[in-house]
N, C-alpha and C positions, 0 to 999 in steps of 0.2 A: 428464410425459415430458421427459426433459431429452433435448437431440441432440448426440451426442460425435463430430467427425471427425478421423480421421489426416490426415497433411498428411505433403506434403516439405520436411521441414525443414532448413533451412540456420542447420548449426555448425559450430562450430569443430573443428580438430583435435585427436585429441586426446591428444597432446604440447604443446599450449600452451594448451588449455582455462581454464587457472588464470589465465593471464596474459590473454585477450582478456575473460574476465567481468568482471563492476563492477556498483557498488549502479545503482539504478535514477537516471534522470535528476535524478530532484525532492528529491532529499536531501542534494542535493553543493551547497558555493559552488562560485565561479568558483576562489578558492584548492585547495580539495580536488582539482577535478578536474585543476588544474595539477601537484600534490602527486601526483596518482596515474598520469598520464600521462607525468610527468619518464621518460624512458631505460624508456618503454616502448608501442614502435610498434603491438603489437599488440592492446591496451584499446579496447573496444566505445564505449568513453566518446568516442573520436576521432568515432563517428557519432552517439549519442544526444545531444553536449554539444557540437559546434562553436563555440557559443557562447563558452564559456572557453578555449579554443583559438586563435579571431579575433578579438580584441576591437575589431580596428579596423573590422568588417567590421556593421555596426550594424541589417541589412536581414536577416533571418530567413527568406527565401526564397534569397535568397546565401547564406547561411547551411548551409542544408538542401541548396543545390545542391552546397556543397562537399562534405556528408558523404553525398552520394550517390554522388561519385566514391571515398570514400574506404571505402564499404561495396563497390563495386565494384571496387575494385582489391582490399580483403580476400579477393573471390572468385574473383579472376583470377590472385593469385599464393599462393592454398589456404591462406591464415589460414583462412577460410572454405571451406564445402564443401555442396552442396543435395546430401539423398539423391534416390537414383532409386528411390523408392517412400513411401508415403503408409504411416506411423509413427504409434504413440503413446509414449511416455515417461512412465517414472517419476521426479520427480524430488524426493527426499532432502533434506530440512539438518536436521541434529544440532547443537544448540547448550547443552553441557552433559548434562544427564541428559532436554534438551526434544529430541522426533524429529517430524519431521512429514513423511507422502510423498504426493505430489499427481499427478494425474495428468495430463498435458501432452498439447493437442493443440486444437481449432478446435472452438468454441459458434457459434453461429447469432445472426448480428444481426433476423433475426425474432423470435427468444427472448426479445432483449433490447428489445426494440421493444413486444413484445407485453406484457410486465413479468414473463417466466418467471422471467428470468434479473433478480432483484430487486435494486434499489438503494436508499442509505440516505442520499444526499449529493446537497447538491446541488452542479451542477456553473456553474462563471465561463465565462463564452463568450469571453475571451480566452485561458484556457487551452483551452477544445476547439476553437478557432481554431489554436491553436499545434500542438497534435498531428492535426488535422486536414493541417496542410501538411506534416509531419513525414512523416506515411503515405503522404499524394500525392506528395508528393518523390520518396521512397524509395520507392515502389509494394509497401513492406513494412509490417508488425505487429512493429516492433521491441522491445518490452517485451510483458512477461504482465500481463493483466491477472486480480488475484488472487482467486477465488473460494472459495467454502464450500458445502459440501452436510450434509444430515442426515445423521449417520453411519451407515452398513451396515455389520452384521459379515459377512454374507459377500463383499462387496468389498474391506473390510481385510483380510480372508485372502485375496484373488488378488494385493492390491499386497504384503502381506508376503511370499508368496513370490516375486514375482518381484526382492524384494529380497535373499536370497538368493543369485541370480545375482551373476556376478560384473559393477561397473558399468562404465560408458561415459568416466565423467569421476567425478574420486575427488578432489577436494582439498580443503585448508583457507583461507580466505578473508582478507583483513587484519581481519576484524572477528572472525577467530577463530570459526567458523561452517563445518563440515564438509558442503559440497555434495555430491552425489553422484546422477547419473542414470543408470538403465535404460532399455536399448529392450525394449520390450515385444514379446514375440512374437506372430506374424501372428495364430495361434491362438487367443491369448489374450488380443488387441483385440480379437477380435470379442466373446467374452465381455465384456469390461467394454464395451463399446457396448451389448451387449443390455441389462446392467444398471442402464447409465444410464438408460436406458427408463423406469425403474421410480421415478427419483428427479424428485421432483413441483417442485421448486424448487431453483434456483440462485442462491447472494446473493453481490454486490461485497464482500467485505471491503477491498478497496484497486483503483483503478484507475479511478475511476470516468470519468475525462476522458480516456482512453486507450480505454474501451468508446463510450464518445457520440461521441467521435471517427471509431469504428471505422464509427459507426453513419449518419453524415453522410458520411463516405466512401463508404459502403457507396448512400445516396441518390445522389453525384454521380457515381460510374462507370456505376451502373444510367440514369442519363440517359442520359449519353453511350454507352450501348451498345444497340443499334437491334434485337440479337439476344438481348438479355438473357432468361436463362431459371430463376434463381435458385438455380442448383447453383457460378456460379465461384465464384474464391476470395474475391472481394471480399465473397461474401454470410457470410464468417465471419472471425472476430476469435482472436488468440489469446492462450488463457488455461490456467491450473492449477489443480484443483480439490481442495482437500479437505477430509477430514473433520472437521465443527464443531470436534470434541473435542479434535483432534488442535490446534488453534491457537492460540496463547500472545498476550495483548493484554495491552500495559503501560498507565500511566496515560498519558495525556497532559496533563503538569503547566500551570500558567500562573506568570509572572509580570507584575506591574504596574511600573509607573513614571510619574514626572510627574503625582502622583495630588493634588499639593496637600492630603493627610489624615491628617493626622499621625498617630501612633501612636495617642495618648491617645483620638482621636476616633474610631477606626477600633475601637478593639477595645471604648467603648460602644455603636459603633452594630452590631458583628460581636452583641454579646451580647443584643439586643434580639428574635433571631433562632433562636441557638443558644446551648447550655451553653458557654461555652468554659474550658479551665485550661492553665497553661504546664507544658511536660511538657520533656525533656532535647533535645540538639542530637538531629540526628539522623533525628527521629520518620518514620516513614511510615506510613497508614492499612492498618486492618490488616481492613475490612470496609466494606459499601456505606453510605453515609452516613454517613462518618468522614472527615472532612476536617482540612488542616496546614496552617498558617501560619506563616511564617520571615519574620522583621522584624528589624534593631535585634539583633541575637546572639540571640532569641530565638526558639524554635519553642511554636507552641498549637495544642492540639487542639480540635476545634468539631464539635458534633457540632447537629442540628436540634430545638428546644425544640415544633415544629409536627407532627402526623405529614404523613407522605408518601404520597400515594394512590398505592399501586403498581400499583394498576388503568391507570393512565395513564402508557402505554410511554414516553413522550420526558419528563414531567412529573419523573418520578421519577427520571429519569438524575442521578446526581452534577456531571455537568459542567453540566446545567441547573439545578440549584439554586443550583449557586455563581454563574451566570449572573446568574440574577434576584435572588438573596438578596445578591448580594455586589457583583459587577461592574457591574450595573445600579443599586441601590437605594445601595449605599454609595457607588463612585466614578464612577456615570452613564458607563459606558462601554454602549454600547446596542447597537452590533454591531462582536461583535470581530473581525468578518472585515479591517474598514478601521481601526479607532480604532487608531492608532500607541503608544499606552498599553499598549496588552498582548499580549503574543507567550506561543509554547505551547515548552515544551522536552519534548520524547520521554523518557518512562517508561526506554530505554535509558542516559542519561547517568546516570542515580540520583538520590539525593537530593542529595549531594554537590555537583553541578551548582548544584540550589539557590540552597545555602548559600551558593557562590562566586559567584554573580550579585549575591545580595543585600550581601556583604563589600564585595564589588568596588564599590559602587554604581553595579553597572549598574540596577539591580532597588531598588525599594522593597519590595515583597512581590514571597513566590514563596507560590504554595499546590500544595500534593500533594495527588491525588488516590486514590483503591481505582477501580482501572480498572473501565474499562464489561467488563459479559460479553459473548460470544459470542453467548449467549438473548437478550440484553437486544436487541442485534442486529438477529439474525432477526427478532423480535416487531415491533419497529419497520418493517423492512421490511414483512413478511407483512401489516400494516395500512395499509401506502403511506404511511407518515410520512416526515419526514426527520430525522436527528440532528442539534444543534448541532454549528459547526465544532469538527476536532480533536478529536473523541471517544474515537479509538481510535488505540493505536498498536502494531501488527503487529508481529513479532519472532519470528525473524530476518526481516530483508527477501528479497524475491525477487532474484536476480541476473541482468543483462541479458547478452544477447551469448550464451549457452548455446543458445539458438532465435530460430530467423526467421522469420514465418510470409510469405511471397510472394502477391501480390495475382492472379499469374495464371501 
């Protein structure tokens, strides 16, 4: 039984819709968000990103104070706008021939407390420190956090027609990314609330430090409130749901550096492991346990000479193989959350990317991966494992500033 509530939400206008949205906080530098906020006062990024905005300003509680005034004056001279009535939304992004429509509105931090509402990551307690003050500040749920459910076809028939309608906000993004949200009518949230009902689990696909957050929040009001009776707003988080099937996950590449392992030695000890042969510029994996290697103007395919027990959800993931069989056993990097040796580039940039790390010599190896699935996912969660960092990379991203979920 999943629990789905409308809420009053506070957006944008929407004549300027296009302009106050932006990617999510954690995928921009401090240059991007300067690049995207130049000669344009009304970007959501003024409140989730202060940061790049004050540089002089070093203290994150100053920080978060500025962009409380500045979420607040959004609402005082109607960038911003809170309905007078408790909503759900549909919201839309078409990226190419990929469509994905999610349904918009407040999960239950009991849910997520209790493990309904499933997770696959684990989370750094100075990031859910960080979004933790981010929410106390702002006494708001400024980002969605992005979920998945098993897919229902007669749910996908209530959001497809109410796609159909004509929407709220209609535009195309700089990442070339066609947003678009519906409000959903009275009548026909209650229908999809009864439906949720029915759906047995909820899993993070992205957010996970924005939900823990929500959730530590959600402990520190409930102290401080002597009347507390588990219906305020505080007792929900807000997030967008949809269907598994409906969700496009690229790879999440890596590359190394400062590996001290030269070629010669890397690709006897890469063959000790897997078949490997040099294949054209280019290559990208084109199935699960098919992995790239781009060195020296050269790309190799490698594939695993052991079999892989697929019985064993996290074992058999691609990024944990290359983990242990490579990053570990070949260049003793042993967790790449901290080793400064290896960084992840997003399935988004392409191969191409790469290629231009390794040219460049920023990069000694990049390796491509055949993204994790969706099942692989679930499966993971549904047995309370956790994935290796970076496993997955979501596409198109969700866009901030479109909803605000209010603490009270």
């Amino acid at each position: 039984m999943a629990i789905l509530k409308p809420f009053k939400a506070v957006r944008p206008r929407k004549d300027i819709a296009f302009l106050v949205s932006c990617p999510p906080y954690d995928v921009l530098s401090v240059e991007d968000v300067k690049k995207m906020t130049a000669g344009n006062p009304y970007s959501f990024l003024h409140v989730t990103r202060p940061d790049a905005l004050f540089e002089s300003v070093n203290d994150n509680e100053e920080l978060y104070k500025i962009a409380k005034k500045t979420f607040d004056q959004m609402l005082k001279n109607g960038t911003l706008f809170r309905e007078d009535t408790e909503r759900l939304y549909i919201y839309r992004q078409i990226k190419g021939d990929h469509v994905q429509s999610g349904i918009v509105g407040c999960f239950e931090v009991d849910e997520y407390q209790s493990g309904k509402i499933k997770k696959h990551e684990l989370t750094r307690k100075e990031k859910e420190d960080d979004r933790t003050l981010h929410i106390l500040t702002l006494n708001a749920n400024t980002g969605l956090v992005f979920l998945a459910y098993r897919a229902e076809e007669n749910l996908r028939a209530v959001i497809s027609n109410i796609c159909t309608n004509q929407p709220e906000y209609d535009f195309i993004a700089e990442d070339g990314v066609r947003n678009q949200v519906f409000v959903v009518p009275d009548e026909v949230a209650r229908k999809i609330i009864e439906m949720f009902k029915d759906i047995d689990s909820l899993y993070i696909t992205d957010g996970h430090h924005r939900a823990a957050a929500a959730s530590r929040v959600r402990e520190i009001k409930k102290g401080q409130n002597p009347n507390h009776t588990g219906k305020e707003e505080y007792n929900y988080f807000l997030a967008v749901a949809f269907a598994h099937d409906e969700l496009k996950i690229l790879p999440y590449n890596r590359i190394v550096k400062n590996t001290g392992v030269s070629k010669k030695i890397f690709l006897e000890k890469l063959q000790e492991d897997f078949k490997v042969e040099r294949v054209e510029k280019g290559f990208e994996p084109d199935k699960k346990h098919v992995f790239g290697v781009y060195t020296e103007n050269e790309w190799y395919r490698f594939v695993p000479k052991f079999v892989v027990n697929e019985e064993e959800p996290v074992e058999s993931l691609d990024v944990q193989i290359l983990q242990k069989k490579v990053m570990e056993k070949i260049f003793k990097i042993e967790d790449p959350r901290r080793d400064e040796r290896i960084d992840f580039v997003g399935g988004v940039k392409g191969i191409e990317e790469l290629e231009r790390l390794v040219d460049s010599k920023e990069a000694e190896y990049a390796f491509a991966l055949y993204p994790t699935s969706i099942e692989d996912l679930m499966k993971i969660a549904d047995n309370n494992l956790i994935m290796p960092p970076k496993s997955t990379w979501f596409e198109p991203k969700l866009r901030s500033g479109l909803f605000v979920h209010l603490l009270d």
